[in-house]
C-alpha positions, 0 to 999 in steps of 0.5 A: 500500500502506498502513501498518500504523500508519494502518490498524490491523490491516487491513494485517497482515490482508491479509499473513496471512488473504487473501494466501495465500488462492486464493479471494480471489485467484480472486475478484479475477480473476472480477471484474476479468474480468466487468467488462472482458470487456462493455466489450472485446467491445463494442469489438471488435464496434463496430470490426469492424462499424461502425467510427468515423471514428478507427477507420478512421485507426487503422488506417491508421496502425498496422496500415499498411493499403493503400488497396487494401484493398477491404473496409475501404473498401466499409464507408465507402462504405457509410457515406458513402451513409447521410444525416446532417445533420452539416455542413448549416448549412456546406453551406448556407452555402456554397451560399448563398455560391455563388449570391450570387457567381453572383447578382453576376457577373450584375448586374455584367455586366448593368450594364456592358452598359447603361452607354452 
């Protein structure tokens, strides 16, 4: 809340003209409505659809969901069978790791068998 003194007349505005005025109250309303009500009902859908990860360990966590509950977790399996290429270097470079060991325990053991 400002001062009267560094806002002039603005604050005893507010106090006399638009304070009691239902229709500045009312517009107030509309507004902080019509700009929340987008943003919540795309939330709402997005978790009741297609929830993120976080979504699933929220409710987990807060609302004690049981790993029982089939539905939320026929949406992740779902999820988990759809392609992504998140953590493809991570599964190439694993690979390649797994080949190289096996590729060295096969030399290793071809060497000490043809050493007299």
């Amino acid at each position: 809340m400002s001062s009267s003194l560094i806002s002039g007349n603005g604050h005893q505005i507010l106090l006399e003209a638009l304070g009691p005025a239902p229709m500045y109250w009312a517009a107030t309303l509309l507004v902080t409505l019509a700009c929340n009500i987008p943003y919540l009902a795309h939330i709402s859908f997005q978790r009741a659809i297609n929830p993120l990860d976080h979504h699933v360990i929220q409710e987990i966590k807060y609302f004690k969901k049981d790993v029982e509950d089939q539905h939320m977790w026929k949406r992740e399996r779902s999820k988990a069978r759809q392609k992504t290429d998140i953590g493809f270097t991570a599964r190439v470079d694993a690979k390649i790791r797994q080949l190289r060991d096996k590729f060295q325990r096969k030399v290793s053991s071809l060497s000490i068998q043809t050493q007299p």
